[in-house]
C-alpha positions as CSV (number, residue, x, y, z in Angstrom):
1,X,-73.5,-30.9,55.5
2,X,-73.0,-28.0,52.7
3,X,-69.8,-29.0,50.5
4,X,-66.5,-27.1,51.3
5,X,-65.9,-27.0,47.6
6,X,-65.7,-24.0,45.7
7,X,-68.2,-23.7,42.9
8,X,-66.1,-24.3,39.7
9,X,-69.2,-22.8,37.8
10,X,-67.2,-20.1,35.6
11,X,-64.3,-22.6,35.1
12,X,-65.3,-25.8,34.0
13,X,-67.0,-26.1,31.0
14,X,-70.5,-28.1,30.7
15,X,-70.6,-31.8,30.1
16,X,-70.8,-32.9,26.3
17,X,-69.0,-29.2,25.4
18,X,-65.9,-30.4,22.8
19,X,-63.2,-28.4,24.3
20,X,-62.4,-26.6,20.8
21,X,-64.8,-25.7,18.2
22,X,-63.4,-26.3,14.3
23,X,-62.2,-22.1,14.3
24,X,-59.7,-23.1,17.3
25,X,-58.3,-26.0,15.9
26,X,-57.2,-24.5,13.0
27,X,-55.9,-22.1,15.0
28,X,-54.1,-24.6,16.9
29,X,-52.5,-26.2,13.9
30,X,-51.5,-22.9,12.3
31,X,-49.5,-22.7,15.6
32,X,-47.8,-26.3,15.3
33,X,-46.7,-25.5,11.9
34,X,-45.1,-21.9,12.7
35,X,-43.7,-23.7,15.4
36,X,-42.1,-26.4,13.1
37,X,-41.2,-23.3,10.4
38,X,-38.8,-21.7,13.2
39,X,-36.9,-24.9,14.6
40,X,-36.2,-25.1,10.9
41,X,-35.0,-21.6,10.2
42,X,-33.3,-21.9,13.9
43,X,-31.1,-25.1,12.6
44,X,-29.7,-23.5,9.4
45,X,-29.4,-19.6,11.4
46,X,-27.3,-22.1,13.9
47,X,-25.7,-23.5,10.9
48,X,-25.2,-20.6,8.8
49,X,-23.9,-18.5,12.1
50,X,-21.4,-21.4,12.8
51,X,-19.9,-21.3,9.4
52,X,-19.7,-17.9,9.3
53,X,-17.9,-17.7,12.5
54,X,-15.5,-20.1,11.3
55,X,-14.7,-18.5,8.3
56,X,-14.1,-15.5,10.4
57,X,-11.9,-17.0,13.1
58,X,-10.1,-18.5,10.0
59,X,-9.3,-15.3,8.1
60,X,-8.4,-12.9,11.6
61,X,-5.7,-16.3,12.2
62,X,-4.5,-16.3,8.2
63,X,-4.4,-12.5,8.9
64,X,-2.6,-13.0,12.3
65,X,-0.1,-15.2,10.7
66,X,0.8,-13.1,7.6
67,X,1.0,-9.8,9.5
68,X,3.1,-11.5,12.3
69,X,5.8,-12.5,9.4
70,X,6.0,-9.0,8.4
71,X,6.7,-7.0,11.4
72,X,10.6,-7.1,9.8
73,X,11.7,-4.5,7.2
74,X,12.8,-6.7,4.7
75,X,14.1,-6.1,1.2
76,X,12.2,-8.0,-2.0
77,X,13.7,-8.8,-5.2
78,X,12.8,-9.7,-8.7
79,X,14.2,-13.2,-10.4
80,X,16.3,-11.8,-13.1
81,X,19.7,-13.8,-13.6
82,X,20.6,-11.4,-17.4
83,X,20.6,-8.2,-14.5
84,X,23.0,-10.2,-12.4
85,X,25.1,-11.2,-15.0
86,X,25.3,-7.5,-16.7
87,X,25.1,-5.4,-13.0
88,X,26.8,-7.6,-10.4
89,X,27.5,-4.6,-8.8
90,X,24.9,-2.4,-9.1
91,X,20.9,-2.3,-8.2
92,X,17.7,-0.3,-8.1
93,X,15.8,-0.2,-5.1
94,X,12.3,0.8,-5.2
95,X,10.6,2.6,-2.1
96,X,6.8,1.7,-2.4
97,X,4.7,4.3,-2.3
98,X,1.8,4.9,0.6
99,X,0.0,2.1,1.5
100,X,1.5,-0.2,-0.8
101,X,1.9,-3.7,0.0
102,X,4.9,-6.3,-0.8
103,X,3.0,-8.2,-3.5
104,X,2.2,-4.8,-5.5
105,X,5.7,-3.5,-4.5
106,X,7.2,-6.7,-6.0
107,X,5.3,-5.9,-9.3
108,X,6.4,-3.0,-10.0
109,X,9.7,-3.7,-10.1
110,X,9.2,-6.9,-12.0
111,X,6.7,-4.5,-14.4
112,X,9.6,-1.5,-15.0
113,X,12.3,-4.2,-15.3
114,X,12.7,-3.5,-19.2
115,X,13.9,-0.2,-18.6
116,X,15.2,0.0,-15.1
117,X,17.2,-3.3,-15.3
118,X,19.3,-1.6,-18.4
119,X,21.0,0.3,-15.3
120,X,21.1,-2.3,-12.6
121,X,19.1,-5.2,-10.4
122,X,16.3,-5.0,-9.2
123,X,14.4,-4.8,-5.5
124,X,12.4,-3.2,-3.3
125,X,11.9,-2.3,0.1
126,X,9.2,-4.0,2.2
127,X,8.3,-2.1,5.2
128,X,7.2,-3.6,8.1
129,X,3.6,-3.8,9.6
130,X,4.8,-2.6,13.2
131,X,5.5,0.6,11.6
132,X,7.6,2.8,9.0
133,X,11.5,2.9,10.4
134,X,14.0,4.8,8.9
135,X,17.0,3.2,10.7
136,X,15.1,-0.3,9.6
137,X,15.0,0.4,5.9
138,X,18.6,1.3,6.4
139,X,19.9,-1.8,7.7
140,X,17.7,-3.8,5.4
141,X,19.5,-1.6,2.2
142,X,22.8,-2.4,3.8
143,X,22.1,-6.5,4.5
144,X,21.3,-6.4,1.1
145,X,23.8,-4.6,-0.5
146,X,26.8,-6.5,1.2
147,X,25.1,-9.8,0.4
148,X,25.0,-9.1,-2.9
149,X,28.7,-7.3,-3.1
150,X,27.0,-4.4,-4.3
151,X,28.7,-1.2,-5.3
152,X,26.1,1.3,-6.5
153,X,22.3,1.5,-5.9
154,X,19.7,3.7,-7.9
155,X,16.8,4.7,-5.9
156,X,13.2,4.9,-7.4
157,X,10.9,6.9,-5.3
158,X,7.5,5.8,-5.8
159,X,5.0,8.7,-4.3
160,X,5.9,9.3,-1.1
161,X,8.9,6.3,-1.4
162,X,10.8,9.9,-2.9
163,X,10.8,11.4,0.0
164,X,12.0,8.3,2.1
165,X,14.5,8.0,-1.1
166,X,15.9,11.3,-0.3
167,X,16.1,10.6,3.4
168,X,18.0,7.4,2.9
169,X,20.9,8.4,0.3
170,X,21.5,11.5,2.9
171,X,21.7,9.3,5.7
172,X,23.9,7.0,3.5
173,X,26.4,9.7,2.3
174,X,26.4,10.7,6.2
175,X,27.2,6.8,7.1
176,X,30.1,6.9,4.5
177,X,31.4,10.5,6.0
178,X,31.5,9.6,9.5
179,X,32.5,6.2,9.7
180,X,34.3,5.3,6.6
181,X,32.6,2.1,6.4
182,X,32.2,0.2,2.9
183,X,28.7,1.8,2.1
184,X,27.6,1.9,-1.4
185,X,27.5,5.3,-3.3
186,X,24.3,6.0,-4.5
187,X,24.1,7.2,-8.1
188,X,20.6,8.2,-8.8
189,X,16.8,8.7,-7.5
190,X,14.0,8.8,-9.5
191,X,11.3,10.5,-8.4
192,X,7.3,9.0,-9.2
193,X,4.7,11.9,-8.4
194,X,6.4,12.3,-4.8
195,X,5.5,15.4,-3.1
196,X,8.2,17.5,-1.9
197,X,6.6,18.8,1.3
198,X,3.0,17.9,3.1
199,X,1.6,20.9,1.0
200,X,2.3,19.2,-1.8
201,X,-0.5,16.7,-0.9
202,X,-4.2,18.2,-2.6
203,X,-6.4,16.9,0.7
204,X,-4.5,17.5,3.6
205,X,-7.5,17.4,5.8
206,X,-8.0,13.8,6.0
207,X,-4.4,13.2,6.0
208,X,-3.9,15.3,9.0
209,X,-7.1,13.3,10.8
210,X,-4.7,10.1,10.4
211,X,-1.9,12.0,11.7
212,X,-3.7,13.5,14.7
213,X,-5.1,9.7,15.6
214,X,-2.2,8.1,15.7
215,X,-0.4,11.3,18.0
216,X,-3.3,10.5,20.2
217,X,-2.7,6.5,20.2
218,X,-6.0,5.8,18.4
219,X,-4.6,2.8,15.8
220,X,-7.9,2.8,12.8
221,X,-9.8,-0.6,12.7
222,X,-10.2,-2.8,9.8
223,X,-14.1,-1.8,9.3
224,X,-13.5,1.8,9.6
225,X,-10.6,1.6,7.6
226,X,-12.8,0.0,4.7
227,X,-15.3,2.5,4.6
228,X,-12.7,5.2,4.3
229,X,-10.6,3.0,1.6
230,X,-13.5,2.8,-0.5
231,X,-15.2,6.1,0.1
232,X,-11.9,7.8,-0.9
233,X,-11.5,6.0,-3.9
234,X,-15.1,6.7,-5.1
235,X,-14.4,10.8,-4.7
236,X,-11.5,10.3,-7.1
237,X,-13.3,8.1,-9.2
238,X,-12.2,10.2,-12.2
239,X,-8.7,8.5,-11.6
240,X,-10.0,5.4,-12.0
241,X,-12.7,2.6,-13.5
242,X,-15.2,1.3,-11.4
243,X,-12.9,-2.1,-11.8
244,X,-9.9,-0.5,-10.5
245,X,-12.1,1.6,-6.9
246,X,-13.1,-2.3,-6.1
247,X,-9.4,-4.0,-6.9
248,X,-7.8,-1.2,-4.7
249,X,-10.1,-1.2,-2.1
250,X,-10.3,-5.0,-1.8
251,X,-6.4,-5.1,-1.7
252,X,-6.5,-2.8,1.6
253,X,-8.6,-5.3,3.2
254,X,-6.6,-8.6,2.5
255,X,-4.3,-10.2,5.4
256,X,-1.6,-8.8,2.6
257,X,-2.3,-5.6,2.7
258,X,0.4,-3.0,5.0
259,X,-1.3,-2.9,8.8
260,X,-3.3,0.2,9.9
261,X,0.0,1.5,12.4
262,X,2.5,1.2,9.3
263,X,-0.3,3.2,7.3
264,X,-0.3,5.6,10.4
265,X,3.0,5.9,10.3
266,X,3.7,6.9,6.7
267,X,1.6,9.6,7.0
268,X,3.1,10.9,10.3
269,X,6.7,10.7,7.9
270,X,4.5,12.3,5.0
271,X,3.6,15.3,7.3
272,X,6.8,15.8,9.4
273,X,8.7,15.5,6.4
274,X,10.5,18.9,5.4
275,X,13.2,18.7,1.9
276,X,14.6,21.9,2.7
277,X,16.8,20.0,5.5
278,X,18.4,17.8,2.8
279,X,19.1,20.7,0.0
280,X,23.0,20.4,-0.4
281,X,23.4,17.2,1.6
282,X,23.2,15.0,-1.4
283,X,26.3,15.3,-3.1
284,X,26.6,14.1,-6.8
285,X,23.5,12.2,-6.7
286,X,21.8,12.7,-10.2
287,X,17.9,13.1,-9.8
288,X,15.0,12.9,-12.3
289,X,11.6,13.8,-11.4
290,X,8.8,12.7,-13.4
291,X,4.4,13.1,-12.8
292,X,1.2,14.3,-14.1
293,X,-0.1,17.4,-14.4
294,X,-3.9,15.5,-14.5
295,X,-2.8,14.3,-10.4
296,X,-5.5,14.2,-8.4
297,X,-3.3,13.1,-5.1
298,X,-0.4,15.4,-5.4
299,X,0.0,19.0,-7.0
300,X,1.5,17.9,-10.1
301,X,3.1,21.7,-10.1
302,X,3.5,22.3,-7.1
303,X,5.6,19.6,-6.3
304,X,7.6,19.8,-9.6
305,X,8.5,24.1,-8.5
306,X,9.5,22.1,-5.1
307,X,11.4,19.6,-5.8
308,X,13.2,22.2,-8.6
309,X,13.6,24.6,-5.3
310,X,15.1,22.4,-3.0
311,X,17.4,20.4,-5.3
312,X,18.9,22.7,-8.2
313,X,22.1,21.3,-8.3
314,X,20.8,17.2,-8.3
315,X,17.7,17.6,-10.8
316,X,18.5,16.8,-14.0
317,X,15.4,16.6,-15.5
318,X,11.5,17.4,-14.3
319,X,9.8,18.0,-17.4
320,X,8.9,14.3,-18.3
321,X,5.6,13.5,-17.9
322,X,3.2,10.6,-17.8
323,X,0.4,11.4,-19.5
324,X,-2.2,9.0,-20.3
325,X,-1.6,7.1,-17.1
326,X,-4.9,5.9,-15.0
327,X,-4.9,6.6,-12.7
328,X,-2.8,9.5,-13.1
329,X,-0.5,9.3,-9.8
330,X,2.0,6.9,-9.4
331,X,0.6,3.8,-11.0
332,X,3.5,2.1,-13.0
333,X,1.4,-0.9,-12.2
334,X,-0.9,0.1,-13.9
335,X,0.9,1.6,-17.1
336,X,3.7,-0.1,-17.5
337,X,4.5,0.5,-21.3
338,X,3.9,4.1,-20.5
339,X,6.2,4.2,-17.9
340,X,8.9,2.1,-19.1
341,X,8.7,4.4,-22.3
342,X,9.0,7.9,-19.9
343,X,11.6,5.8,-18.2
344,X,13.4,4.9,-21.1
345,X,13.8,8.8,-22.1
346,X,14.5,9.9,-18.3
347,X,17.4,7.1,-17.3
348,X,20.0,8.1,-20.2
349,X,20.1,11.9,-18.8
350,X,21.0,10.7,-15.1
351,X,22.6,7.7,-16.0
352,X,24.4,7.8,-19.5
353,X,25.6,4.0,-20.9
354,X,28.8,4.1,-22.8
355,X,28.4,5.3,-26.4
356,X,29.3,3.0,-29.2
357,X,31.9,4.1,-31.3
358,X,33.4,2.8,-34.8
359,X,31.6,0.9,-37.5
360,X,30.0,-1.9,-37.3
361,X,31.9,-4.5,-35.5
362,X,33.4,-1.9,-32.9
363,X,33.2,-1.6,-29.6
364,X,32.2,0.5,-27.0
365,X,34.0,3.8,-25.4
């Protein structure tokens, strides 16, 4: 009887044939070892990614953390007991400038404490990461100030810190007006390169992209933010050394750096912003402006004509300059000897100290 099996003749290879010739072994064993090459790379990718993941979840909860802590306007001060002792009564508070963070805030005040502390303590506002608040940085001014027992402040407007300066001495004198409460006078502001209006600022158009996101509830991520930080910095790079685009840049992308919304909102205050509303609402407040005329950020003339404008009866001085500063906007940070110098020729005109009188050996008028 035929066999039902199939004929295996294309299939099955003759007896005595090896299976692989000496070509497909080596083929076989290039395999093997490719094989063994990607279980290898595999473990440290696994390795590497889980690190890197780590580090990741690490920094967004250190970032978390910090940010959550500062979602309260709060105000920062500088350790120094010979102000105290001189000035019980009396203190400068700084108003950072845009995008300036507490730790850079708290330098500056600590950096401009050999001329500014001749007049008074010393602090600063730090805003809070949930957003720019007027009515905040009010009450924190006023927690401080009765703390302290404080009599007199002196405002130093750092950038756009002048404008919110302005704002908050006029809402202070209005405070004093209406209620009678115990608020203390103001005496000065001091005015760092702040613009006096929106148009005051040399690139408006990215400013008013910022300004249009955040009126359409778009709040700017950390990566775009980056690219932007450092791109921006790179097209003023004449303001700056290479050293000083990374440092900046780098310090907008730390946990400490101010939070995309409070950046959002300072430049929604920065555009709505008008000075002509406070002109004659600032009684005998003494005001010196002071900037350079090599500003890449804000129209160092401009702003001076401005502030001159709006203010005729305050301004004491505007013709001080910082020349020399680099960057040239608003970087007592970075200058300090230059601006405690410009400092040191500005705060005797809005803020005389008694004159000696006599010989030696006499005292003071």
């Amino acid at each position: 009887m035929p066999s039902a099996r199939m004929s295996s003749d294309s299939t099955e290879r003759p007896q005595g044939d090896p299976g692989l010739d000496e070509a497909g072994i080596r083929r076989l064993a290039a395999m093997l070892r490719s094989a063994e090459r990607m279980r290898r790379i595999s473990r440290r990718a696994f390795l590497s990614g889980s690190i890197t993941a780590g580090l990741l979840a690490a920094d967004m909860l250190t970032t978390r953390v910090i940010q959550n802590q500062r979602r309260q306007t709060v105000m920062l001060t500088a350790d120094d007991d010979d102000a105290k002792r001189r000035f019980p009564g009396t203190s400068w508070v700084l108003f950072p400038g845009y995008k300036t963070s507490w730790e850079e805030a708290q330098l500056i005040i600590t950096l401009l404490a050999p001329s500014l502390g001749d007049r008074g303590q010393l602090a600063a506002v730090g805003y809070s990461n949930d957003g720019l608040d007027v009515d905040q940085v009010i009450a924190a001014i006023l927690g401080y100030a009765n703390k302290n027992r404080l009599t007199e402040l002196h405002f130093y407007g750092h950038s756009f810190g002048g404008m919110l300066a302005v704002d908050v001495a006029s809402r202070l004198l209005d405070l004093a007006a209406s209620t009678g409460a115990n608020v203390p006078r103001v005496g000065a502001i001091v005015l760092d390169s702040s613009p006096a209006s929106k148009y005051d600022v040399k690139d408006l158009t990215w400013f008013e992209g910022i300004v249009d996101l955040y009126e359409l509830g778009f709040r700017v991520p950390s990566v775009l933010r980056g690219g932007y930080e450092l791109g921006e910095r790179i097209v003023n790079k004449h303001e700056r050394t290479w050293t000083q685009v990374v440092d900046q840049t780098l310090e907008q992308l730390t946990p400490l750096a101010p939070s995309s919304v409070l950046i959002q909102t300072e430049s929604q205050y920065i555009y709505d912003w008008e000075g002509s509303r406070f002109t004659g609402e600032l009684g005998q407040i003494q005001m010196g402006f002071i900037g350079n005329p090599g500003d890449q950020t804000v129209d160092y003339d401009s702003a001076r004509a401005r502030w001159q404008q709006y203010f005729p009866d305050n301004l004491v001085s505007s013709s001080l300059q910082t020349t020399g500063a680099f960057p040239a906007h608003a970087s007592p940070q970075w200058n300090a000897a230059l601006y405690n110098n410009v400092l040191g020729k500005l705060l005797p005109l809005l803020l005389p100290l008694p004159r000696p009188i006599g010989g030696a050996g006499g005292g003071v008028a």
